[in-house]
N, C-alpha and C positions, 0 to 999 in steps of 0.2 A: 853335267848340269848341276849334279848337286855344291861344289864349292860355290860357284857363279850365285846359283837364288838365297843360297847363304849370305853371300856378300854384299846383294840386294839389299839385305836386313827386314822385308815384310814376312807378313804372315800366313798367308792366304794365297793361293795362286790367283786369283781376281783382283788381290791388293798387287799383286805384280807386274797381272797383266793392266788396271789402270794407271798404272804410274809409268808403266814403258812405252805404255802407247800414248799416254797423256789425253784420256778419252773417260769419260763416267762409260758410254754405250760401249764400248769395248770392255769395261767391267761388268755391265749389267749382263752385256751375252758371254761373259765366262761365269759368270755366278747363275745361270740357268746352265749351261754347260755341265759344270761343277752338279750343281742337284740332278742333273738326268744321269750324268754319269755314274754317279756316288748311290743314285736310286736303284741300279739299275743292278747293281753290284749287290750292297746291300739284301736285296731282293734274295738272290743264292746265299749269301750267310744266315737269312734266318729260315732260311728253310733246314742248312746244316745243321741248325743249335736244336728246329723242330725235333731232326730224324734222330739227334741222339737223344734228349728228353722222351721221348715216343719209346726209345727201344727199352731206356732203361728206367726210367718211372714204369712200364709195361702198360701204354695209353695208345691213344689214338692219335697219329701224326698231327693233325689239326691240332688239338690239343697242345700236343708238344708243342708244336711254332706259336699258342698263345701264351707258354709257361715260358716260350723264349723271348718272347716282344717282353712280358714284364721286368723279366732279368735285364734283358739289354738295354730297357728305358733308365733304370734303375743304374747303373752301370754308366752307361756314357752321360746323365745328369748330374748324377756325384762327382764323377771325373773330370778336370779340367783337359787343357792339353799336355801338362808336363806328369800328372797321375795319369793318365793312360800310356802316354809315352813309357812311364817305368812298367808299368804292368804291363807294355808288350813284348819289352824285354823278357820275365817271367817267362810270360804267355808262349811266345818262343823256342825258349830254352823247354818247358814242357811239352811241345808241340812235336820241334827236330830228336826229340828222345821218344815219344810217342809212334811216331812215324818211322824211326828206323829199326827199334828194337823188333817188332813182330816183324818186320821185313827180313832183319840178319835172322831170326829165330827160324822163318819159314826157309829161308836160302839152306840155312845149316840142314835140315830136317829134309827137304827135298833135292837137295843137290851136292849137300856137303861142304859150301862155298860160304865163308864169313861175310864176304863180301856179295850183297846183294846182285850188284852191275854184272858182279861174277856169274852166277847163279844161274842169271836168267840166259848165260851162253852156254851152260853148263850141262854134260850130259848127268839127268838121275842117279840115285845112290838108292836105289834100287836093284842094284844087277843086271838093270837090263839090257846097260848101258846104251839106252836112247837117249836125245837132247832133249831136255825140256820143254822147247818149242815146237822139237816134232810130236812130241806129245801130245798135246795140245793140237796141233796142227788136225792132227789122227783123230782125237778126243770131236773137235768142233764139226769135221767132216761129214765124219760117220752120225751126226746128228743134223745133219742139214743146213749147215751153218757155214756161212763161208771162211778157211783157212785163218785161221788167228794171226799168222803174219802176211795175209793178204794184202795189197795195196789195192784200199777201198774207194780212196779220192786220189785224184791224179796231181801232177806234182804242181803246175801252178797253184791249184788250191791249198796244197800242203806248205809250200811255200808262203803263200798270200797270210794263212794261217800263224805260221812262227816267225813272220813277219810283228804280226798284229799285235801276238801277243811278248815278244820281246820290245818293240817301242812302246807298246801300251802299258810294261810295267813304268817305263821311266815318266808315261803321263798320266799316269793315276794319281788325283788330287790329293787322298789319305796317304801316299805314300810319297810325295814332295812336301807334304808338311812337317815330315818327322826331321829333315834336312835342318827346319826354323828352329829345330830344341836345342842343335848342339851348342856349346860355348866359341867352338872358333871355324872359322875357315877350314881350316887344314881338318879338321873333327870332320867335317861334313864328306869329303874326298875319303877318309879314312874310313868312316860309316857306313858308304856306300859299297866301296871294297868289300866288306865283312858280310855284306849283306846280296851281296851276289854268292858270295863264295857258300852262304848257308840258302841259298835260293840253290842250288846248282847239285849241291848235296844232296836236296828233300827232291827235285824235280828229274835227277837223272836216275833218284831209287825208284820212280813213280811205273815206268813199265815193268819192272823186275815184281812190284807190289799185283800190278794186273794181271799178270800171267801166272803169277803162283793164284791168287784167289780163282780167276776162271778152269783153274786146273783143277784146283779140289774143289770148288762146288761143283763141277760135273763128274766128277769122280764118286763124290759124297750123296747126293740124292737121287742122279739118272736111276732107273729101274731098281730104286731100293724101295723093299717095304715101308709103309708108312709108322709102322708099331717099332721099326727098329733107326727109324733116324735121333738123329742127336738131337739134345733139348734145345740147340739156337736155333731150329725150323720151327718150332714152335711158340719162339721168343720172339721171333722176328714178323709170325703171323700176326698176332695181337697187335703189330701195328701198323696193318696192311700195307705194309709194303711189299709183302711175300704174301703170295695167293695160290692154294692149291688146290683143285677140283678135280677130284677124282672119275673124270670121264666115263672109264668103262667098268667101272668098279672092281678093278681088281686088285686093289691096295695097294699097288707099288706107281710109284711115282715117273711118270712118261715125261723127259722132258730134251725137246726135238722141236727142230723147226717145221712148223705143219704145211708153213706155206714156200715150201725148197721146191723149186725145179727138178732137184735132182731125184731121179726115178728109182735109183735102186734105195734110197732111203726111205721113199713112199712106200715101194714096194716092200722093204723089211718091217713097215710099221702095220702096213695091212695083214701080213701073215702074223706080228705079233699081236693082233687084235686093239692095236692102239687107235684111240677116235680121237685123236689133237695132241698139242702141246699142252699139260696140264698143270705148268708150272709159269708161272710171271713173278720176274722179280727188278726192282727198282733198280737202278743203276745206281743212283746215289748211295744204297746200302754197303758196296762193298768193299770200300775201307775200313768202317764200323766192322763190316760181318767174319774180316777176312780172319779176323786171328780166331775167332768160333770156328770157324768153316774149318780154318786147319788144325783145330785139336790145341791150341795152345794154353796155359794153366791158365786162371782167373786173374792171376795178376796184370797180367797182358793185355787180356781183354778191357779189366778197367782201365789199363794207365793210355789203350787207344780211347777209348771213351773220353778220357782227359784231356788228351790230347789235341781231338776230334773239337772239344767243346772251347780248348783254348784259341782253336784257329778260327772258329769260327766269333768266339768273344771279340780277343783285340780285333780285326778285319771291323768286323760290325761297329766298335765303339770309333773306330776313325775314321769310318765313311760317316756317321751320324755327325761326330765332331764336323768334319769338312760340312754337310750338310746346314748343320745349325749355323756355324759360323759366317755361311754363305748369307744365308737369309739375316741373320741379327748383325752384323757388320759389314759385309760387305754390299748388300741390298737395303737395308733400313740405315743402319750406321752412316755410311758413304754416300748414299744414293738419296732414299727417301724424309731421312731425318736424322739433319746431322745434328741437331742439338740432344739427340736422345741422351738419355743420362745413363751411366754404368750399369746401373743397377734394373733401367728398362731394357737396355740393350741383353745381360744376362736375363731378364725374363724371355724377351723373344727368341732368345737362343734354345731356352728351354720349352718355348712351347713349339717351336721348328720341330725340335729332337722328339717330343713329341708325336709330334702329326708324322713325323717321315716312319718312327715305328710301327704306326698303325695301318699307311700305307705300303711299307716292305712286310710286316707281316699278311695283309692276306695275299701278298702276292708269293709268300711262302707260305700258304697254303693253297693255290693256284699258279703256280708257277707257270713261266714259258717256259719252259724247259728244263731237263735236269741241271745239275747243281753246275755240275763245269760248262755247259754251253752258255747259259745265262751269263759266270763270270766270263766267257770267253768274249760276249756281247758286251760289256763291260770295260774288256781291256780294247778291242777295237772302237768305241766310241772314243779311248782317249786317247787313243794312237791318231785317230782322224782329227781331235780337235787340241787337244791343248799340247801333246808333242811337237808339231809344227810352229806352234805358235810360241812355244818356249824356246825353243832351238834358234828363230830365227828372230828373237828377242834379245837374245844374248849374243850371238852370230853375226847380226847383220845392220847394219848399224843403222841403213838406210830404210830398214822396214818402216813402215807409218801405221798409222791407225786405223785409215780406210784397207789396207792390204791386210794386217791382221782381224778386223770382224767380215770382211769379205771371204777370208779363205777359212776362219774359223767355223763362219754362218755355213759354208757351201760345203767341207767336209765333215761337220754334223749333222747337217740335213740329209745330205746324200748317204752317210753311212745309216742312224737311225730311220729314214723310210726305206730302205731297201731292207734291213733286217725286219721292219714291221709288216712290211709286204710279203715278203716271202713265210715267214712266221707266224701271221694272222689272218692273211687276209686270201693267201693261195690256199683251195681247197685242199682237202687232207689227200685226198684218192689222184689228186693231178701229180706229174712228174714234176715235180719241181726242179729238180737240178737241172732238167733241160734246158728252163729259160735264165738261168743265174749268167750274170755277166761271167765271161770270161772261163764259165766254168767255177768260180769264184763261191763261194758257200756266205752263209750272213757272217758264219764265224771267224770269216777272214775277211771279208769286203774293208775291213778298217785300212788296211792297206791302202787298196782304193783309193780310201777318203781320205786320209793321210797325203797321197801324192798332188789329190784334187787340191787341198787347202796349200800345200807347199806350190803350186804352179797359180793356182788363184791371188793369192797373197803377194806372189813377186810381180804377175802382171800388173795386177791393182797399184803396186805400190809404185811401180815405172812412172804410170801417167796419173799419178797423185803428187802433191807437193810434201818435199822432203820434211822429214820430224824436225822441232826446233833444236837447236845447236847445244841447247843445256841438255836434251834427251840423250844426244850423240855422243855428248862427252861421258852423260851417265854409263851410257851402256860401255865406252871407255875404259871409264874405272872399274865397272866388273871382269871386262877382261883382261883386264892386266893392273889387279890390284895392288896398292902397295900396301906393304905390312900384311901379306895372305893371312900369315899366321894370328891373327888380333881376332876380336869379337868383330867390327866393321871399320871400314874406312869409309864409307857414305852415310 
């Protein structure tokens, strides 16, 4: 994809999709598209930038996500698109060195293995010579918890799921914009390369990351004293994300699943005189928390902190960029008012960016959900609307206008109400996964919707009249351009 929308020469996936489709309302429903999706995303980044302001100003997460909206406003208004494009670069390179080092640090330290992927196959360097996972496995058990390498959702779902989120990286707006910076053609195919290969790096260290952290925090607080835990349990209270109640008052900390089935772990907690699980702790914390938890010097811990704050900056500054751009050019500029002038056009961009701050921040501070489900809702709304619709933009020559907002309308609607339904509107206490399509979870329905808009889109377009013959030739020339290598030949 990415050489092709390069070659296109626009800017905007809305500027792409109306000029392919030759339709303003095929623009208009990818620049709402664009904002739900970009909102939705957005939403989990500044809750990210809250949790780490929270931990280490030592505030109250609110807070934090209000110390983040100002930074981020600040941030993506001064920056155009080619100043945030280089500072994501930075951003990046800070980020992939933030993320690996406590990882190789904790491999080494637990397993003796440089290599993370290693690690987590690795039996301990402990002597005990167990595998780290049965570790773990033993560790989660014997607390009520089901088997850490348990298969919790079944495999359609799991499926459906890295489904969603591998198409939905390629249809993420903030992330086919960065495609429009390079200088040439052949840049953009090359960029994308680089950027799998540093995707693939940070995402296959990511289990190795959750098994070392779930191993030492239950190692590190279960039935320890409260007078002798280390100072990140109490760094991390002050900004409640970590909450301890000491139940039956006997200062050591119970922490067990209250509500397990399993009877011999009831049964161990009542002769231990334990009255519940006494311990709650955020899920989003423990990236941040992971290099505290495992003892590692302060340097570490800041440079995840940095880290932590760099991914959540760039992300945040180019979903707000796609955001305002949507509204200031591709909906006022294009749509509502084309004579606006430069300099109106940059105000409305700035007060979009604006307004979209205010609204992603309180929704990081009320989240749907923790920080990864939220982006996972994110990557399947764009897997259902604008992947199908770019693929078969460049692919199919014969697509028209009515087939693309027909299949783009039907798998955004269908993906976005079924995650709202199940998310909001299904009671907390009902089974929800019994009545999920297919078995199918919100976090992978984009699949789904993805397939609905790709079969919606070809029907519609059979018994619609074909795109004019200058559109056909267009789409032509991007795929089989001449002079790849140049800035554009269209």
């Amino acid at each position: 994809m990415p050489p092709y929308l390069r070659k296109f020469g626009k800017f905007t996936v809305p500027d792409f999709v109306g000029d392919r489709y030759y339709s303003k309302a095929a623009r208009l429903v990818a620049v709402v598209a664009a904002i739900f999706v970009s909102f939705t995303y957005v939403a989990g980044q500044m809750r990210g930038v809250g949790i780490v302001f929270s931990r280490f100003l030592e505030v109250d997460i609110n807070l934090g996500v209000v110390i983040g909206m100002v930074l981020v406003f600040f941030y993506a208004v001064l920056g155009g698109m080619k100043g945030i494009t280089w500072t994501q670069v930075a951003q990046y390179c800070v980020l992939i060195v933030a993320y690996l080092v406590p990882a190789i640090f904790l491999s080494l330290m637990m397993t003796g293995h440089v290599i993370p992927q290693l690690g987590l196959g690795a039996t301990l360097s402990d002597g005990s010579n167990i595998y780290l996972l049965d570790r773990l496995d033993g560790l989660t058990t014997e607390l009520g918890f089901d088997a850490y390498t348990a298969g919790t959702k079944n495999m359609i779902d799991m499926f459906a799921i890295t489904v969603a989120l591998m198409v939905g990286t390629a249809g993420l707006p903030h992330v086919i914009v960065r495609f429009y910076t390079v200088p040439k053609v052949r840049d953009a195919r090359t960029s994308a390369g680089w950027a799998l290969f540093f995707i693939a790096l940070l995402y296959t260290t990511a289990p190795a990351v959750g098994a070392f952290a779930r191993t030492n925090l239950v190692q590190t607080v279960h039935n320890k004293p409260v007078a002798e835990l280390p100072s990140w349990f109490e760094n991390w209270k002050e900004t409640g994300l970590l909450k301890f109640e000491d139940k039956n008052g006997d200062g050591l900390v119970q922490y067990y699943n209250d509500k397990t089935k399993n009877e011999s772990v009831l049964k161990a907690a009542e002769e231990a005189g334990w009255k519940g699980n006494e311990l709650t702790v955020d899920r989003d914390i423990m990236v941040l928390a992971n290099p505290e938890i495992g003892g590692l010097p302060n340097w570490v811990v800041a440079l995840v902190a940095a880290g932590g704050l760099a991914a959540a900056l760039s992300t945040a500054a180019g979903l707000l960029l796609v955001i305002s751009t949507s509204v200031a050019h591709d909906l006022i500029k294009s749509v509502l008012n084309p004579n606006i002038s430069e300099k109106g056009e940059l105000m409305a961009a700035r007060i979009a960016a604006g307004g979209a701050v205010i609204i992603a921040g309180y929704f990081g501070i009320k989240p749907p959900g923790f920080v990864a489900q939220v982006v996972a809702f994110a990557f399947g709304l764009a897997a259902s609307s604008f992947f199908p619709l770019i693929i078969m933009g460049i692919f199919n020559k014969r697509m028209n206008r009515e087939g693309a907002v027909a299949g783009l309308i039907t798998g955004l609607v269908f993906t976005a109400g079924y995650i709202i339904y199940f998310k909001f509107m299904v009671a907390a206490d009902q089974n929800v996964a019994a009545n999920w399509l297919f078995g199918i979870s919100p976090e992978g329905i984009g699949t789904v919707g993805m397939l609905l808009n790709f079969i919606v889109a070809y029907v519609v377009s059979k018994f619609t009249p074909a795109p004019p013959q200058e559109v056909m030739d267009l789409v032509e020339s991007i795929r089989y351009p001449r002079g790849a290598g140049g800035a554009s030949a269209h």
